[in-house]
C-alpha positions in Angstrom: 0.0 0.0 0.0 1.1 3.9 -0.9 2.2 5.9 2.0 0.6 9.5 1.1 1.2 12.8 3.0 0.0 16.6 3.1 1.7 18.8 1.0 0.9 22.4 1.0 -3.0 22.8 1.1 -4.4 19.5 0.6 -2.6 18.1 -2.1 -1.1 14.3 -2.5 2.1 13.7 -3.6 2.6 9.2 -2.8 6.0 8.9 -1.1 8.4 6.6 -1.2 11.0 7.2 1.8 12.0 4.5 3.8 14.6 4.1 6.8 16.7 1.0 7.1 14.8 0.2 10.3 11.6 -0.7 8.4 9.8 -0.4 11.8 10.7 3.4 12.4 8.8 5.6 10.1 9.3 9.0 9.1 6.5 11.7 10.5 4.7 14.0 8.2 7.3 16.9 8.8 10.0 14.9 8.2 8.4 13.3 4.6 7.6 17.3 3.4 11.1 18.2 4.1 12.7 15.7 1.9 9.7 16.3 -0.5 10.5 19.7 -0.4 14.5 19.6 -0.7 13.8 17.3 -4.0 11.4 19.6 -5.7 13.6 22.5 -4.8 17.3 20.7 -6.0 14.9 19.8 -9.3 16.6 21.4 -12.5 12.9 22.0 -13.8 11.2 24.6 -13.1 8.1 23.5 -10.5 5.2 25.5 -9.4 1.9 24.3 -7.5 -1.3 25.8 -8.1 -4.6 25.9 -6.3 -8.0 25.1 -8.7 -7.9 28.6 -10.3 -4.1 28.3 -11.5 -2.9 30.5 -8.6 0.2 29.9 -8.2 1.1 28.6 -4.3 4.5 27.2 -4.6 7.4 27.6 -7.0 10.9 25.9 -6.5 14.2 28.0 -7.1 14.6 27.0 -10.6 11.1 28.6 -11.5 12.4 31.7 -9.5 15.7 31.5 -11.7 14.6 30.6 -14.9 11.8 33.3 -15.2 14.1 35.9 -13.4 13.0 36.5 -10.5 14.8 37.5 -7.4 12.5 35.3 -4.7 9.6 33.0 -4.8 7.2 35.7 -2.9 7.6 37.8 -6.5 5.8 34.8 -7.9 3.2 33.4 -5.5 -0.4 34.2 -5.6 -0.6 35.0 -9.8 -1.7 33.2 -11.9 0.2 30.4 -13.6 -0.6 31.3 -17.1 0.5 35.2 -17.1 3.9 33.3 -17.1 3.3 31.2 -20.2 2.2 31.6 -23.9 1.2 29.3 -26.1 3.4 28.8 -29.0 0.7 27.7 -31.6 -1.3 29.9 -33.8 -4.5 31.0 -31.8 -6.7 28.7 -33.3 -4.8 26.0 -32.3 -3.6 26.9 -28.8 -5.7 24.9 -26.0 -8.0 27.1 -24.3 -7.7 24.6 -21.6 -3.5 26.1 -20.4 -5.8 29.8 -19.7 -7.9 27.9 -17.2 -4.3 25.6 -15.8 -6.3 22.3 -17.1 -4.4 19.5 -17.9 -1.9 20.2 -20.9 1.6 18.8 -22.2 3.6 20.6 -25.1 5.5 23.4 -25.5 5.2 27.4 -25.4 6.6 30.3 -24.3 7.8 31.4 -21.2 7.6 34.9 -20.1 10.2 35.9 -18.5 9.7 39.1 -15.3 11.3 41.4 -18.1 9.0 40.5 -20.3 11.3 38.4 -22.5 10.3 34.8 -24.3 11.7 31.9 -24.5 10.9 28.4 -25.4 10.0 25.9 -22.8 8.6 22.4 -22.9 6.2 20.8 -19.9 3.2 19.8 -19.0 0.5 20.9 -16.1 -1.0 17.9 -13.9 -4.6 18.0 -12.1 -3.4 16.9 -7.9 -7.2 15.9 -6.6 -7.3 15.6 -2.7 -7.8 13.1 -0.1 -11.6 12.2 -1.5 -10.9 12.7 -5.1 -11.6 16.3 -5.9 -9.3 19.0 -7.4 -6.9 20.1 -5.2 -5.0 22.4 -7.8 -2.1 22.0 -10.6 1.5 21.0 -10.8 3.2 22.3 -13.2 6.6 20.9 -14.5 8.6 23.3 -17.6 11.9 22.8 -18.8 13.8 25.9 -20.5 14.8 24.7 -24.3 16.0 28.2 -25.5 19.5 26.1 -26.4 17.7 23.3 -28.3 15.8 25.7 -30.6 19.1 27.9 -30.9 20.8 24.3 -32.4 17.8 23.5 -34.6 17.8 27.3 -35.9 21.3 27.0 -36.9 20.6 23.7 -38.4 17.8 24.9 -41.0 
Protein backbone atom coordinates (compact mmCIF):
# COMPACT_ATOMS: atom_id res chain seq x y z
CA UNK A 1 0.00 0.00 0.00
CA UNK A 2 1.14 3.91 -0.89
CA UNK A 3 2.21 5.89 2.04
CA UNK A 4 0.59 9.47 1.14
CA UNK A 5 1.16 12.76 2.99
CA UNK A 6 -0.02 16.55 3.10
CA UNK A 7 1.75 18.77 1.00
CA UNK A 8 0.88 22.43 0.95
CA UNK A 9 -2.95 22.84 1.13
CA UNK A 10 -4.44 19.46 0.59
CA UNK A 11 -2.59 18.08 -2.11
CA UNK A 12 -1.08 14.33 -2.52
CA UNK A 13 2.14 13.71 -3.63
CA UNK A 14 2.59 9.24 -2.82
CA UNK A 15 5.95 8.87 -1.06
CA UNK A 16 8.39 6.60 -1.17
CA UNK A 17 11.01 7.16 1.76
CA UNK A 18 12.02 4.45 3.79
CA UNK A 19 14.56 4.08 6.81
CA UNK A 20 16.74 0.96 7.15
CA UNK A 21 14.82 0.19 10.30
CA UNK A 22 11.63 -0.69 8.39
CA UNK A 23 9.82 -0.43 11.80
CA UNK A 24 10.65 3.43 12.40
CA UNK A 25 8.76 5.61 10.14
CA UNK A 26 9.30 9.02 9.06
CA UNK A 27 6.50 11.71 10.47
CA UNK A 28 4.71 14.03 8.18
CA UNK A 29 7.27 16.89 8.81
CA UNK A 30 9.98 14.89 8.16
CA UNK A 31 8.43 13.34 4.60
CA UNK A 32 7.60 17.32 3.36
CA UNK A 33 11.10 18.19 4.14
CA UNK A 34 12.68 15.71 1.92
CA UNK A 35 9.66 16.26 -0.51
CA UNK A 36 10.55 19.74 -0.43
CA UNK A 37 14.45 19.55 -0.67
CA UNK A 38 13.80 17.26 -4.03
CA UNK A 39 11.41 19.62 -5.73
CA UNK A 40 13.58 22.52 -4.76
CA UNK A 41 17.31 20.72 -6.00
CA UNK A 42 14.86 19.78 -9.35
CA UNK A 43 16.56 21.45 -12.46
CA UNK A 44 12.86 21.96 -13.83
CA UNK A 45 11.17 24.60 -13.08
CA UNK A 46 8.10 23.54 -10.47
CA UNK A 47 5.21 25.47 -9.39
CA UNK A 48 1.94 24.35 -7.49
CA UNK A 49 -1.32 25.78 -8.08
CA UNK A 50 -4.60 25.94 -6.29
CA UNK A 51 -7.98 25.08 -8.71
CA UNK A 52 -7.93 28.60 -10.34
CA UNK A 53 -4.15 28.35 -11.51
CA UNK A 54 -2.93 30.54 -8.62
CA UNK A 55 0.16 29.95 -8.20
CA UNK A 56 1.15 28.59 -4.26
CA UNK A 57 4.51 27.17 -4.62
CA UNK A 58 7.37 27.62 -6.97
CA UNK A 59 10.93 25.88 -6.52
CA UNK A 60 14.20 27.99 -7.10
CA UNK A 61 14.63 26.96 -10.63
CA UNK A 62 11.07 28.59 -11.47
CA UNK A 63 12.40 31.66 -9.53
CA UNK A 64 15.71 31.53 -11.65
CA UNK A 65 14.57 30.55 -14.91
CA UNK A 66 11.77 33.32 -15.20
CA UNK A 67 14.07 35.87 -13.43
CA UNK A 68 13.04 36.54 -10.49
CA UNK A 69 14.78 37.48 -7.43
CA UNK A 70 12.53 35.30 -4.67
CA UNK A 71 9.60 33.05 -4.85
CA UNK A 72 7.20 35.68 -2.88
CA UNK A 73 7.58 37.76 -6.45
CA UNK A 74 5.77 34.81 -7.94
CA UNK A 75 3.25 33.36 -5.46
CA UNK A 76 -0.37 34.18 -5.62
CA UNK A 77 -0.58 34.99 -9.80
CA UNK A 78 -1.67 33.22 -11.89
CA UNK A 79 0.23 30.44 -13.64
CA UNK A 80 -0.60 31.28 -17.12
CA UNK A 81 0.54 35.25 -17.05
CA UNK A 82 3.94 33.26 -17.14
CA UNK A 83 3.26 31.18 -20.24
CA UNK A 84 2.21 31.60 -23.88
CA UNK A 85 1.15 29.28 -26.08
CA UNK A 86 3.43 28.84 -29.04
CA UNK A 87 0.66 27.74 -31.61
CA UNK A 88 -1.32 29.88 -33.76
CA UNK A 89 -4.54 30.99 -31.81
CA UNK A 90 -6.67 28.70 -33.32
CA UNK A 91 -4.77 26.04 -32.34
CA UNK A 92 -3.57 26.85 -28.85
CA UNK A 93 -5.73 24.92 -26.00
CA UNK A 94 -7.99 27.09 -24.30
CA UNK A 95 -7.69 24.64 -21.56
CA UNK A 96 -3.48 26.11 -20.38
CA UNK A 97 -5.85 29.76 -19.74
CA UNK A 98 -7.85 27.93 -17.16
CA UNK A 99 -4.33 25.55 -15.78
CA UNK A 100 -6.30 22.32 -17.12
CA UNK A 101 -4.35 19.45 -17.89
CA UNK A 102 -1.93 20.18 -20.91
CA UNK A 103 1.63 18.83 -22.17
CA UNK A 104 3.59 20.65 -25.10
CA UNK A 105 5.52 23.45 -25.46
CA UNK A 106 5.22 27.41 -25.35
CA UNK A 107 6.64 30.32 -24.29
CA UNK A 108 7.78 31.37 -21.17
CA UNK A 109 7.61 34.90 -20.05
CA UNK A 110 10.24 35.87 -18.46
CA UNK A 111 9.71 39.11 -15.25
CA UNK A 112 11.28 41.43 -18.06
CA UNK A 113 9.04 40.48 -20.34
CA UNK A 114 11.29 38.41 -22.47
CA UNK A 115 10.31 34.81 -24.34
CA UNK A 116 11.71 31.87 -24.45
CA UNK A 117 10.88 28.35 -25.37
CA UNK A 118 10.01 25.94 -22.79
CA UNK A 119 8.64 22.42 -22.91
CA UNK A 120 6.21 20.78 -19.88
CA UNK A 121 3.18 19.77 -18.97
CA UNK A 122 0.50 20.92 -16.06
CA UNK A 123 -1.02 17.91 -13.90
CA UNK A 124 -4.55 17.98 -12.09
CA UNK A 125 -3.40 16.91 -7.93
CA UNK A 126 -7.19 15.93 -6.64
CA UNK A 127 -7.25 15.59 -2.73
CA UNK A 128 -7.79 13.07 -0.10
CA UNK A 129 -11.62 12.20 -1.49
CA UNK A 130 -10.92 12.71 -5.10
CA UNK A 131 -11.61 16.34 -5.90
CA UNK A 132 -9.34 18.98 -7.37
CA UNK A 133 -6.91 20.09 -5.23
CA UNK A 134 -4.96 22.38 -7.84
CA UNK A 135 -2.13 22.02 -10.62
CA UNK A 136 1.51 21.00 -10.79
CA UNK A 137 3.19 22.33 -13.22
CA UNK A 138 6.61 20.86 -14.53
CA UNK A 139 8.58 23.32 -17.57
CA UNK A 140 11.88 22.77 -18.79
CA UNK A 141 13.78 25.89 -20.50
CA UNK A 142 14.82 24.68 -24.29
CA UNK A 143 16.04 28.20 -25.54
CA UNK A 144 19.52 26.09 -26.42
CA UNK A 145 17.66 23.33 -28.32
CA UNK A 146 15.78 25.68 -30.64
CA UNK A 147 19.15 27.91 -30.95
CA UNK A 148 20.81 24.34 -32.44
CA UNK A 149 17.77 23.51 -34.62
CA UNK A 150 17.84 27.27 -35.86
CA UNK A 151 21.26 26.96 -36.92
CA UNK A 152 20.65 23.69 -38.45
CA UNK A 153 17.81 24.86 -40.97
Amino acid sequence: MRDRSFFGRGMLIPIFLHRSDPSARLSDAERLYFVSQAIDASVDAIAFTDVHGRISFVNCAFVRIWGYQRAADVGGRLLASFVEPDLAPDQAPASLNVCSNWTGEALGIASKGRRFPIAGSITRTDDRSGGLAGFVASFRDVSDRARAEQALR
